[in-house]
Biopython code that builds the backbone (N, CA, C, O; Angstrom):
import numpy as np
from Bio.PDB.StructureBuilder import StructureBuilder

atoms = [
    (1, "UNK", "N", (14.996, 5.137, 6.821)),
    (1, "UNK", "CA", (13.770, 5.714, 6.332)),
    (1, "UNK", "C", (13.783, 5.845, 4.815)),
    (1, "UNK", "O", (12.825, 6.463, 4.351)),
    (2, "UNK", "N", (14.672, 5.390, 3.969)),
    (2, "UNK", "CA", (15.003, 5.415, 2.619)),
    (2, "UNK", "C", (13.515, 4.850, 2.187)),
    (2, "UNK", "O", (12.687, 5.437, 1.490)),
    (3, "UNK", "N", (13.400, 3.488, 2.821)),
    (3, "UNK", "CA", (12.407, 2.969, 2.608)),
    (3, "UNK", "C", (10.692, 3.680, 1.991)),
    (3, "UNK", "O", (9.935, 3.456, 1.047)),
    (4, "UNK", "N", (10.735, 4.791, 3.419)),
    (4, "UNK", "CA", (9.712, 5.135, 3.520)),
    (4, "UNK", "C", (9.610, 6.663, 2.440)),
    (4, "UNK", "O", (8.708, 7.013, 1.679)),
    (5, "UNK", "N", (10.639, 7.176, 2.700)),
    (5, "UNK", "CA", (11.150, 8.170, 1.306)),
    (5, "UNK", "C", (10.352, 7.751, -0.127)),
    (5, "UNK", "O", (9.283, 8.191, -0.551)),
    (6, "UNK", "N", (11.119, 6.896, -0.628)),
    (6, "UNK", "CA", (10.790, 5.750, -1.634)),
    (6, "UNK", "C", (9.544, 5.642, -1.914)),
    (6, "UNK", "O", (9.059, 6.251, -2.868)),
    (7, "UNK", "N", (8.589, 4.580, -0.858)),
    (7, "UNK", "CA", (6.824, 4.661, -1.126)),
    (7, "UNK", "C", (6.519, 5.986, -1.191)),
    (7, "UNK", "O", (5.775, 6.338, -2.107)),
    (8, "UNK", "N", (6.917, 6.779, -0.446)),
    (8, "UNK", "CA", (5.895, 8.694, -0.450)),
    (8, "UNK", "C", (6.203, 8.940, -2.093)),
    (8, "UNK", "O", (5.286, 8.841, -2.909)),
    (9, "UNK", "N", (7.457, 9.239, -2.462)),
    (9, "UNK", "CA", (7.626, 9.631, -3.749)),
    (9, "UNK", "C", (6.588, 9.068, -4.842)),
    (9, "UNK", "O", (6.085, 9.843, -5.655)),
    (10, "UNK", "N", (6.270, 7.628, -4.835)),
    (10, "UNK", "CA", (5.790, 7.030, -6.011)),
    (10, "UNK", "C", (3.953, 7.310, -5.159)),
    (10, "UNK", "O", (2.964, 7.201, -5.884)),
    (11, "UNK", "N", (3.871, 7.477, -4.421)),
    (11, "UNK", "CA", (2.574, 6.846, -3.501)),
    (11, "UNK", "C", (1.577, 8.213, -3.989)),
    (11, "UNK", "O", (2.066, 9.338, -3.893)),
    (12, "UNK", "N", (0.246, 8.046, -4.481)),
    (12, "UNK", "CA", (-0.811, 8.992, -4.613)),
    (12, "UNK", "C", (-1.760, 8.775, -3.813)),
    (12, "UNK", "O", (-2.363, 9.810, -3.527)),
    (13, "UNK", "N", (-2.165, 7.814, -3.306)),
    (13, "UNK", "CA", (-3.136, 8.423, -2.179)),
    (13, "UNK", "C", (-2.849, 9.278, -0.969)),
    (13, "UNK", "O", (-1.707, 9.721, -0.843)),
    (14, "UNK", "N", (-3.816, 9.567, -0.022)),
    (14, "UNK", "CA", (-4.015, 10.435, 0.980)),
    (14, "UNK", "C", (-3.110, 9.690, 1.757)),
    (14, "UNK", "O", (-3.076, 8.461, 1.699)),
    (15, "UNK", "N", (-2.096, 10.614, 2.758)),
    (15, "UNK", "CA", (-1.783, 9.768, 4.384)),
    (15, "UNK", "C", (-1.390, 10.901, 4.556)),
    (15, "UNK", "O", (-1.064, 11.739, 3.716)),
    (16, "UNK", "N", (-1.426, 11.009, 6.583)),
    (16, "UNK", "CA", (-0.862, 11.374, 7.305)),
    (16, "UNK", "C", (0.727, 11.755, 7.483)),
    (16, "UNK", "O", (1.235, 12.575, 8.248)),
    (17, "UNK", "N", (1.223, 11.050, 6.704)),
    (17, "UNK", "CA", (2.622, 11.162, 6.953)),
    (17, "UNK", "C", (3.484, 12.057, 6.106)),
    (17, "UNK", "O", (3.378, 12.035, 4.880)),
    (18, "UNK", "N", (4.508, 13.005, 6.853)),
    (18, "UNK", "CA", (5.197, 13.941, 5.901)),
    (18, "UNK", "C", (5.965, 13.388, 4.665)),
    (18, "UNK", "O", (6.751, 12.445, 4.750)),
    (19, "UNK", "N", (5.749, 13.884, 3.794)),
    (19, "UNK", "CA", (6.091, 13.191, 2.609)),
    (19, "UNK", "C", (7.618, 13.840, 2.495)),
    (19, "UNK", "O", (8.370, 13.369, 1.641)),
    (20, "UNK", "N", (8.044, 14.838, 3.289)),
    (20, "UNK", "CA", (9.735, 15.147, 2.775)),
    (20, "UNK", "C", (10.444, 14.819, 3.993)),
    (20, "UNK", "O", (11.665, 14.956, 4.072)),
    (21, "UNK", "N", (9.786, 14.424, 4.871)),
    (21, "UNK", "CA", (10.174, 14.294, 6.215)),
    (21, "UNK", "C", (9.771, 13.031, 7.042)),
    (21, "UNK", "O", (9.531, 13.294, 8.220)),
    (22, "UNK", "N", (9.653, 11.816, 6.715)),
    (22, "UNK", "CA", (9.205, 10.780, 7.251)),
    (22, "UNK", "C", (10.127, 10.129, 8.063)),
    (22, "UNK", "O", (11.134, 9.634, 7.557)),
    (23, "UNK", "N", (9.869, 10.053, 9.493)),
    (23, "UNK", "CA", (10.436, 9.593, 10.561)),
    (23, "UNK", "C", (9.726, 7.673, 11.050)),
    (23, "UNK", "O", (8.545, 7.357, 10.907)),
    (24, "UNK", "N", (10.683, 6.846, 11.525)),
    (24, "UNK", "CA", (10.211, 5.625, 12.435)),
    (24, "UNK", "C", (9.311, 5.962, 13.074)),
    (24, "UNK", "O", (8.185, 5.704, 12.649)),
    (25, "UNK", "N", (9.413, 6.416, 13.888)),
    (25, "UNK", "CA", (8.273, 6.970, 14.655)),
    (25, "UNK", "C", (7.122, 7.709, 13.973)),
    (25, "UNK", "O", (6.129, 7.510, 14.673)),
    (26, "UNK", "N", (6.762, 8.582, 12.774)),
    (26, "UNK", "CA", (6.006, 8.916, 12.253)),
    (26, "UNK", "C", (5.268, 7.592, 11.815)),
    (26, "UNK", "O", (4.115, 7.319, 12.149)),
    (27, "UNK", "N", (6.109, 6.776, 10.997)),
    (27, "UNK", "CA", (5.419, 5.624, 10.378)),
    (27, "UNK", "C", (4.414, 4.911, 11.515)),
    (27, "UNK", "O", (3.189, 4.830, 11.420)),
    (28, "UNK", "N", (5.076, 4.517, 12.389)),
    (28, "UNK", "CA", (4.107, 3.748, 12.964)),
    (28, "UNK", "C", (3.323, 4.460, 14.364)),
    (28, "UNK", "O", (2.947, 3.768, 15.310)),
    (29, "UNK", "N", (3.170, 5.818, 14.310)),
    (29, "UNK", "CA", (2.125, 6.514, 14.585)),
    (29, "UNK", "C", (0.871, 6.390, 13.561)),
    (29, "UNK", "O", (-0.274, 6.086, 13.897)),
    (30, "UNK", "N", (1.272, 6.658, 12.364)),
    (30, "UNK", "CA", (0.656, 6.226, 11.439)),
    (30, "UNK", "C", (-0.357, 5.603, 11.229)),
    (30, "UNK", "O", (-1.502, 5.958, 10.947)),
    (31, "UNK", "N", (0.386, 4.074, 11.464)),
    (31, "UNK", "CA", (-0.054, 2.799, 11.323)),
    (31, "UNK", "C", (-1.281, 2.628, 12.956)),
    (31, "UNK", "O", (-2.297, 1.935, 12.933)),
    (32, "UNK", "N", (-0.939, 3.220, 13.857)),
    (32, "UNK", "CA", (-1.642, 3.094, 14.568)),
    (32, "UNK", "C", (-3.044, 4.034, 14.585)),
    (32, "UNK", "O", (-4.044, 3.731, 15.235)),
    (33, "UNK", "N", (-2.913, 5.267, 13.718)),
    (33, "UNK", "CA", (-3.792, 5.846, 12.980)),
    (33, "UNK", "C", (-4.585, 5.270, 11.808)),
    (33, "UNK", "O", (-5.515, 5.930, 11.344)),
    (34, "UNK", "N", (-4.293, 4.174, 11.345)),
    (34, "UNK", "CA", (-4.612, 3.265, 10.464)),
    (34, "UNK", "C", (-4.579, 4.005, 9.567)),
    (34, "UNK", "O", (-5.646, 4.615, 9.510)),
    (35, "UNK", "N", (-3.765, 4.346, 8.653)),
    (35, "UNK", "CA", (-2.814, 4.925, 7.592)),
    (35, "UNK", "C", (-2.534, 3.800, 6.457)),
    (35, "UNK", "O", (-1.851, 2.832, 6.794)),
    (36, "UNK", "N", (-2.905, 3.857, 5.455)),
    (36, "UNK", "CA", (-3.405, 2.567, 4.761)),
    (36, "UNK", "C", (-1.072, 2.688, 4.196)),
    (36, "UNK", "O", (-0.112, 1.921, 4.272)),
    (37, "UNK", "N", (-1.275, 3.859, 3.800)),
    (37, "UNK", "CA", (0.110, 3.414, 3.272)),
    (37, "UNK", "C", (1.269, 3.398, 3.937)),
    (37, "UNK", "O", (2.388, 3.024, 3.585)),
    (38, "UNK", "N", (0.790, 3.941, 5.146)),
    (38, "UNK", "CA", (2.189, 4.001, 6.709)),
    (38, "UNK", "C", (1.871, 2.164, 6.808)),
    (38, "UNK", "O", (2.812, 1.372, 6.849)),
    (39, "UNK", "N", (0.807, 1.836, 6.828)),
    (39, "UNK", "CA", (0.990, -0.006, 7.078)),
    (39, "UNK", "C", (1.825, -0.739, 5.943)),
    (39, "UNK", "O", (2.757, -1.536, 6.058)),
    (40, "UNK", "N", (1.347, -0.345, 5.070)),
    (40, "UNK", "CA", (2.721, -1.222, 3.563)),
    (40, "UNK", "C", (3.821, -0.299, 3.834)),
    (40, "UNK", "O", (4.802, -1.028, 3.692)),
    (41, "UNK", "N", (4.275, 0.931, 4.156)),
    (41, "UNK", "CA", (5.211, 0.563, 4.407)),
    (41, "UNK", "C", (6.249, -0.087, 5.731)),
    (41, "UNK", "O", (7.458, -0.305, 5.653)),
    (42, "UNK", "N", (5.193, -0.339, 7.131)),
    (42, "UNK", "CA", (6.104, -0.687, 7.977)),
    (42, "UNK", "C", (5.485, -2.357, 7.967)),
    (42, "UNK", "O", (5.416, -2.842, 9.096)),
    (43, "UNK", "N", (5.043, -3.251, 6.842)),
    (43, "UNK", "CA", (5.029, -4.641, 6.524)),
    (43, "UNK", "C", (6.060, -4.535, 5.650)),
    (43, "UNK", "O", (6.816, -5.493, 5.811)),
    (44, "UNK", "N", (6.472, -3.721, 4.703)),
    (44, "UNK", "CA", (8.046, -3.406, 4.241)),
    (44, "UNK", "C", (9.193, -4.276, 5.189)),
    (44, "UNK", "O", (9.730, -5.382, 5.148)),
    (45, "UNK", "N", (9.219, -2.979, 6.124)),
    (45, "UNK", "CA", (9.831, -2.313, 6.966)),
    (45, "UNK", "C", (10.437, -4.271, 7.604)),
    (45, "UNK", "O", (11.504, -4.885, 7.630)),
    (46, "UNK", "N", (9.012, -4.550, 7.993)),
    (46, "UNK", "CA", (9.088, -5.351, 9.226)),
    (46, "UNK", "C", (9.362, -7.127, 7.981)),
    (46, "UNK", "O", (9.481, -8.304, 8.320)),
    (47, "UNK", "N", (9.362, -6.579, 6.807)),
    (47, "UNK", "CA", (9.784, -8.123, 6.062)),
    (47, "UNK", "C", (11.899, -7.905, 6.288)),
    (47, "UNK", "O", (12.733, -8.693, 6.732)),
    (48, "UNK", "N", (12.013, -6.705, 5.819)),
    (48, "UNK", "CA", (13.319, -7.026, 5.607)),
    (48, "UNK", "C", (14.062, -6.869, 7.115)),
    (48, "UNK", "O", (15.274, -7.045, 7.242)),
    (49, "UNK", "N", (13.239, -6.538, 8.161)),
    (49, "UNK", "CA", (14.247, -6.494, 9.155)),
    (49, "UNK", "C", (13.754, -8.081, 9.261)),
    (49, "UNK", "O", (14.742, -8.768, 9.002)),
    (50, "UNK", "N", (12.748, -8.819, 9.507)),
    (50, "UNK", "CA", (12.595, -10.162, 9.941)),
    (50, "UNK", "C", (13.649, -11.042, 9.096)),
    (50, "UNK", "O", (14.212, -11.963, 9.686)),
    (51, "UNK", "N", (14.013, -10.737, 7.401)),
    (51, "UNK", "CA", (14.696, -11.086, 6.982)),
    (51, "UNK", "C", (16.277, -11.357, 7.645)),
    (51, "UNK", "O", (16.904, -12.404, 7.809)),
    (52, "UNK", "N", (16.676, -9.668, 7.999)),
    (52, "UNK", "CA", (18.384, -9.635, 8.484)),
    (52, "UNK", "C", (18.582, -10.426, 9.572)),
    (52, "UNK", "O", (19.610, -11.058, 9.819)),
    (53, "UNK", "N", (17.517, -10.381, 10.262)),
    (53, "UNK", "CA", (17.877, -11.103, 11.354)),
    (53, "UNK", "C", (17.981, -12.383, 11.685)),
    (53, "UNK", "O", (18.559, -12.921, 12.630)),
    (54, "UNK", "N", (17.111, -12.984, 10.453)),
    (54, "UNK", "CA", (17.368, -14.372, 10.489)),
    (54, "UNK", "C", (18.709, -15.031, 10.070)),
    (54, "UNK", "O", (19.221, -16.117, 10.342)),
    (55, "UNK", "N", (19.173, -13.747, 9.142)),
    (55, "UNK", "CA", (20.417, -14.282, 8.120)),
    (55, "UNK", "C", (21.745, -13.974, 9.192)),
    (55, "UNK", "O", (22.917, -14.338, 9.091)),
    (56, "UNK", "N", (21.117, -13.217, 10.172)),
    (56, "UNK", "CA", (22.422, -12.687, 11.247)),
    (56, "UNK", "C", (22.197, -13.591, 12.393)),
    (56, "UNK", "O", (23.124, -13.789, 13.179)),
    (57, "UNK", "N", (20.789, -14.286, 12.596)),
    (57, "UNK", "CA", (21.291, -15.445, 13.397)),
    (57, "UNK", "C", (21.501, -16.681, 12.942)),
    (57, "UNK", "O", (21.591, -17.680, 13.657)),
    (58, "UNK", "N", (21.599, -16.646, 11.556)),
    (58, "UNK", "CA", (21.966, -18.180, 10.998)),
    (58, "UNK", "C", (23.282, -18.108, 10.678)),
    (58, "UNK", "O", (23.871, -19.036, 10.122)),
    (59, "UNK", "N", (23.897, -16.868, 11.048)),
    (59, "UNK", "CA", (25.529, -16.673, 11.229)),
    (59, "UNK", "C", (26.539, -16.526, 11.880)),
    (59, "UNK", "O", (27.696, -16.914, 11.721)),
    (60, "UNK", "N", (25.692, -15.524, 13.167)),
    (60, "UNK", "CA", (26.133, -16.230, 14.319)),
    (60, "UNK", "C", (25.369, -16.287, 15.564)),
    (60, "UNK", "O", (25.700, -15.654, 16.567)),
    (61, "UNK", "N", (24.599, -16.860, 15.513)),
    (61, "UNK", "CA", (23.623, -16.958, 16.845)),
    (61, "UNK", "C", (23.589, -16.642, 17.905)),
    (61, "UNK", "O", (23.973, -17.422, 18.776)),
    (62, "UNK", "N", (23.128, -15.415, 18.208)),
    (62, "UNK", "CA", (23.150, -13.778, 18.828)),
    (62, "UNK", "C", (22.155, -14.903, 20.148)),
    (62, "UNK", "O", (21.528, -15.886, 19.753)),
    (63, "UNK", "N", (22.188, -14.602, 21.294)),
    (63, "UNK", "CA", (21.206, -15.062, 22.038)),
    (63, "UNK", "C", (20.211, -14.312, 22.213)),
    (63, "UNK", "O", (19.130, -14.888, 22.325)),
    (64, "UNK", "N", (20.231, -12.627, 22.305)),
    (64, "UNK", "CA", (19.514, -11.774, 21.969)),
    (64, "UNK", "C", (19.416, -10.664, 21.388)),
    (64, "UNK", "O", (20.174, -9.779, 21.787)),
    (65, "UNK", "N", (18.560, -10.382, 20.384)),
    (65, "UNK", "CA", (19.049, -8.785, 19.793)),
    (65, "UNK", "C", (17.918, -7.382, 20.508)),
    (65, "UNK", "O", (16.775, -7.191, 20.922)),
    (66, "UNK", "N", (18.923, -6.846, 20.321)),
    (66, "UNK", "CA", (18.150, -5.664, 20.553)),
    (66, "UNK", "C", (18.203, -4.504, 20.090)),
    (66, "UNK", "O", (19.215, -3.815, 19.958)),
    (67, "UNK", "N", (16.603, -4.108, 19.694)),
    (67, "UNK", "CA", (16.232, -2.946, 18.768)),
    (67, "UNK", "C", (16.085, -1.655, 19.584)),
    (67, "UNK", "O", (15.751, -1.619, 20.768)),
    (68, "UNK", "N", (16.406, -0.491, 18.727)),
    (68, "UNK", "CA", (16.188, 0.747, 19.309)),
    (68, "UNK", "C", (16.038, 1.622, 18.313)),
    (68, "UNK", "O", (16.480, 1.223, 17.235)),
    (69, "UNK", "N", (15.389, 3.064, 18.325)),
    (69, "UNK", "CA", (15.340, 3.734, 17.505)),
    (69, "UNK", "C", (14.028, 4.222, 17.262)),
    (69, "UNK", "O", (13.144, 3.984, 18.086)),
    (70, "UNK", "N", (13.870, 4.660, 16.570)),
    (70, "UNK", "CA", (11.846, 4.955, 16.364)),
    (70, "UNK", "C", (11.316, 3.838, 16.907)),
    (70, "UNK", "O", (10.783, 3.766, 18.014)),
    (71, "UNK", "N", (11.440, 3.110, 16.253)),
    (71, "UNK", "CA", (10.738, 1.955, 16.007)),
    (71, "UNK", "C", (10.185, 1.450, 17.828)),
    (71, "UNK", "O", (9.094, 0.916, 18.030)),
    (72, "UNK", "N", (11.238, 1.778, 19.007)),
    (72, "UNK", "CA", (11.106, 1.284, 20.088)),
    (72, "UNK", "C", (10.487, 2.551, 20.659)),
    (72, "UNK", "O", (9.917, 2.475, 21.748)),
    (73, "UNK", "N", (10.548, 3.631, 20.054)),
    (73, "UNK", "CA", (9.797, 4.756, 20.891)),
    (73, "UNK", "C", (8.731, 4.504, 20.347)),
    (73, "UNK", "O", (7.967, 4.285, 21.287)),
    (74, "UNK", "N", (7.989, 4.353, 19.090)),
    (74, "UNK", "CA", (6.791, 4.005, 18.991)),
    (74, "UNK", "C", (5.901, 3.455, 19.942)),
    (74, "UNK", "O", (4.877, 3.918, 20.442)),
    (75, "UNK", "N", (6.693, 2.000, 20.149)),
    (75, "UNK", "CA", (5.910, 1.117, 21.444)),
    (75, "UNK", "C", (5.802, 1.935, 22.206)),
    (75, "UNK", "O", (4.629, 2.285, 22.333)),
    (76, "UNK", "N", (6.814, 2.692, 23.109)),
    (76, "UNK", "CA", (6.923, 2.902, 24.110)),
    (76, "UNK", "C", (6.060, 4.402, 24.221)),
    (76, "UNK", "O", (6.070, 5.007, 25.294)),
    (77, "UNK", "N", (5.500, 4.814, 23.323)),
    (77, "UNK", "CA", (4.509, 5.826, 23.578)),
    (77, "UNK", "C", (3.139, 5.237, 23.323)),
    (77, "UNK", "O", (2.272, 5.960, 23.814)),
    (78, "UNK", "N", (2.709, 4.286, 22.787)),
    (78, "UNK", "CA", (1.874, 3.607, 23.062)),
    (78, "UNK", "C", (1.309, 2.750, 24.142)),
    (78, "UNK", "O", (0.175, 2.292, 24.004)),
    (79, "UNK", "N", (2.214, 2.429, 25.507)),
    (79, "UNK", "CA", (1.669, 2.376, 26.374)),
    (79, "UNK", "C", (1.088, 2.651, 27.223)),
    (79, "UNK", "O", (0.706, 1.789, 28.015)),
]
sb = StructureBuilder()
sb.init_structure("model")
sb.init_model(0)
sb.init_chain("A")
sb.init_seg("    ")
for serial, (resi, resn, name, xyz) in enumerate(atoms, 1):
    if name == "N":
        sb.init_residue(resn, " ", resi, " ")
    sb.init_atom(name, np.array(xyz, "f"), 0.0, 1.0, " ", f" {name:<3s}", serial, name[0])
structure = sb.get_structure()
């Protein structure tokens, strides 16, 4: 959540999201609130993980990965 730390500090517009306290799961509650700056930051979010993972399967070619963490409770309260 460094990430999301980071944008709140510099960030002046309005959002939803706790600015001393920003959780995975906050963010993309957020974003599903259409939260203009919870979305830049989980297109952040979602460049550098698309990044690691490419560089971790062009190293050793994982057959599958799997995510957990906010990020999967998000979905999973959205259904």
């Amino acid at each position: 959540m460094r990430l999301a730390k980071r944008k709140l500090e510099q960030e002046t517009r309005n959002t939803i999201l706790n600015r001393n306290d920003p959780s995975a799961k906050s963010v993309f509650d957020a974003v599903k609130a259409d939260d203009s700056v919870a979305k830049e930051i989980a297109e952040s979010f979602g460049n550098y993980l698309g990044r690691a993972l490419a560089n971790l399967a062009a190293v050793i070619d994982p057959s599958i990965f799997v995510i957990g963490g906010g990020v999967i409770k998000s979905r999973r309260d959205s259904s």
